[in-house]
C-alpha positions as CSV (number, residue, x, y, z in Angstrom):
1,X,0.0,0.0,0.0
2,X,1.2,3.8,-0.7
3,X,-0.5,6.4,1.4
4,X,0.0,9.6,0.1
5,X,-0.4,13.0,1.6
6,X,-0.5,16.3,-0.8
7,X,0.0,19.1,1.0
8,X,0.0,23.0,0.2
9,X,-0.8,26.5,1.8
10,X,-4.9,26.1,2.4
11,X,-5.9,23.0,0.6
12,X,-8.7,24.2,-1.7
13,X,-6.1,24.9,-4.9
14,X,-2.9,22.4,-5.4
15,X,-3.1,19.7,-3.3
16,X,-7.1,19.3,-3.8
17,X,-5.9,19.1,-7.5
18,X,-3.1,16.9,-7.0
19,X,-5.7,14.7,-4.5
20,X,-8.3,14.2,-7.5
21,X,-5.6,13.6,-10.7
22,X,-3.5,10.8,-8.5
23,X,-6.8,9.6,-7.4
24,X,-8.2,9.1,-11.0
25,X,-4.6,8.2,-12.7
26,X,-4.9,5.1,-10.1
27,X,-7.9,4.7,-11.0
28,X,-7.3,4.4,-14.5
29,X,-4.1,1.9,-14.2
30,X,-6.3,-0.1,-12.2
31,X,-4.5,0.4,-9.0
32,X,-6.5,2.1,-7.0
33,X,-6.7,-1.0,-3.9
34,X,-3.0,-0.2,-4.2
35,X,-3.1,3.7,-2.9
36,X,-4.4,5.7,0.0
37,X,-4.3,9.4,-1.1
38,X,-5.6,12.2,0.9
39,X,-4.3,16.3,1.0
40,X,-4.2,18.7,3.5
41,X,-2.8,22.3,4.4
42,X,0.4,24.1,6.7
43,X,-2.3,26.9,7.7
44,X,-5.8,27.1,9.4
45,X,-6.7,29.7,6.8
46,X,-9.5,27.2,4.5
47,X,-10.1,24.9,7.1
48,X,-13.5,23.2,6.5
49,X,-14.0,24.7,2.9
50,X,-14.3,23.0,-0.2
51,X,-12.1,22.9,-3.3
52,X,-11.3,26.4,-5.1
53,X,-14.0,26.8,-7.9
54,X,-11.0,27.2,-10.2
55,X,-10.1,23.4,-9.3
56,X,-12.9,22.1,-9.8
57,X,-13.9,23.9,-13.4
58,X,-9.8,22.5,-14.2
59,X,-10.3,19.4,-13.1
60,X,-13.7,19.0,-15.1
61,X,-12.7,20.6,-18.0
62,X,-9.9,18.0,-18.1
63,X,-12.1,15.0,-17.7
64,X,-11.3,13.9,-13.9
65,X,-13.8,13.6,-11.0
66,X,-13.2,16.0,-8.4
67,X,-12.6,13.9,-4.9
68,X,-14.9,15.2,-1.8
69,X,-12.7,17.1,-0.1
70,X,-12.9,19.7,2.3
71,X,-10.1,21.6,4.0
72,X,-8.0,20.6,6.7
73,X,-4.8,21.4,8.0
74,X,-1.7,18.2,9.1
75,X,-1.3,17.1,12.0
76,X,2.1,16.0,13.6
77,X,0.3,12.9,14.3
78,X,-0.1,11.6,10.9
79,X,3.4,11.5,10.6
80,X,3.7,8.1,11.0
81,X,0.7,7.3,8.8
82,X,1.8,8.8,5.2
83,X,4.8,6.8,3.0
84,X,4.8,10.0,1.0
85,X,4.1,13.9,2.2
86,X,4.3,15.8,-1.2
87,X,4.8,19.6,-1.2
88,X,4.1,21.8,-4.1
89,X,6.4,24.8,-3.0
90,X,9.2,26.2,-0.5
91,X,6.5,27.6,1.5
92,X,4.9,24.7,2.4
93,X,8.1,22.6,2.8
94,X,9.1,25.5,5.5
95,X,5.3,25.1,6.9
96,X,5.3,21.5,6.7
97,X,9.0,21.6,8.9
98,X,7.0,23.6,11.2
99,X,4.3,21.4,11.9
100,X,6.1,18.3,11.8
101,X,9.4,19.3,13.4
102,X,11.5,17.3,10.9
103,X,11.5,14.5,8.8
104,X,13.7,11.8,9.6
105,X,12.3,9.2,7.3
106,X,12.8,11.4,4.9
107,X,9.0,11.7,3.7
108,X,8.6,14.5,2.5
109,X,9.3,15.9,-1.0
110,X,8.4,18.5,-3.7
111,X,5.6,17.4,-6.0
112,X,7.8,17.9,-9.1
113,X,11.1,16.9,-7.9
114,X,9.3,13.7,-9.2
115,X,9.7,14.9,-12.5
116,X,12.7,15.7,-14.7
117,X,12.0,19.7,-14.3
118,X,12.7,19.9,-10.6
119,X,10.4,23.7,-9.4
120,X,7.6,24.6,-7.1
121,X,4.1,24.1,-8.4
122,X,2.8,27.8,-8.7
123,X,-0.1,28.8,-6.3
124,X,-3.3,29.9,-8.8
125,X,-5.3,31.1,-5.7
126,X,-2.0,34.3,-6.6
127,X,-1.6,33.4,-10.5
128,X,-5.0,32.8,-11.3
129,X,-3.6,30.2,-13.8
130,X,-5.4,27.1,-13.2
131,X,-4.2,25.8,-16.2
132,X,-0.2,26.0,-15.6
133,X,-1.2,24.6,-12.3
134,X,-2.8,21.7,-13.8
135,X,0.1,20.6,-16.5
136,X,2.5,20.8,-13.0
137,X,0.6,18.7,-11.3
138,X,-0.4,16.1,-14.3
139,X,3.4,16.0,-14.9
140,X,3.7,15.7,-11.0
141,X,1.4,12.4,-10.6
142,X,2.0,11.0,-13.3
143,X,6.1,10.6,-12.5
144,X,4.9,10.2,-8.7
145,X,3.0,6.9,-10.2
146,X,5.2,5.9,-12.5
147,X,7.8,5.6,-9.8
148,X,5.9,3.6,-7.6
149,X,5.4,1.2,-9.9
C-alpha cells in the first residue's frame, strides 16, 4: 500500500488538485486498492471549505472527477501514517518543517522533484492560472505513479 499525503498552503487549490488527478490516474491503471491518497494544508486559513471553484472547473474541464474534499490542515500525528508527504512549494516545505518538526524518514518531497523539471508548483489562488497549475501537477502524478510502480 502507498499512502500519500498532498500538502499546500490552504488545501482548496494544489493539493485538492493533485488529490483528484493521483486519485483518478490510479484509478485508471487499475490500481486504485493499491493507494491511500488524501491532501491537506500548513495553515488554518481554509479549514473546513471545499475545493477552489477554479479546481474544480480545471479538473472538469480536463475529464477527472473531483474527490470530496474539504479543508483541513496536518497534524504531527499523521506522521507516521503517510509513506509519502508531497509539497508543491518552499512555503509549504518551510510550513510542513514547522508542523512536523523534521523528517527523519525522509518523507517529505516536492511534487515535481518527481519529475525531470525539478520547481515549485505555482499557487493559482496568486496566478489565477489554473491551467499551468494543472500541467504541473499532471506531470507531478504522473512521475509520482510511474515511480511507484
Amino acid at each position: 500500500m502507498h499512502r500519500i499525503l498532498f500538502i499546500c498552503h490552504g488545501n482548496i487549490c494544489r493539493s485538492t488538485m493533485a488529490e483528484s488527478v493521483m486519485t483518478e490516474l490510479v484509478h485508471r491503471a487499475g490500481r486504485s486498492n493499491e493507494f491511500e491518497i488524501d491532501s491537506a494544508a500548513t495553515s488554518r486559513e481554509e479549514l473546513g471549505n471545499p475545493p477552489h471553484h477554479g479546481t474544480v472547473a480545471k479538473l472538469r474541464a480536463e475529464g477527472f472527477p473531483v474527490v470530496p474534499h474539504r479543508a483541513r490542515q496536518i497534524a504531527l500525528s499523521e506522521y507516521d501514517r503517510w509513506d509519502h508527504i508531497i509539497y508543491m512549494d518552499g512555503e509549504n516545505r518551510r510550513g510542513l518543517m514547522r508542523i512536523l518538526g523534521g523528517d527523519p524518514q525522509g518523507k517529505v518531497s516536492r511534487l515535481l522533484d518527481w519529475t525531470d523539471r525539478p520547481a515549485d508548483v505555482a499557487d493559482p489562488w496568486y496566478t489565477g492560472n489554473f491551467d499551468a497549475t494543472w500541467r504541473d501537477v499532471l506531470a507531478g502524478c504522473t512521475a509520482l505513479l510511474e515511480q511507484l510502480s
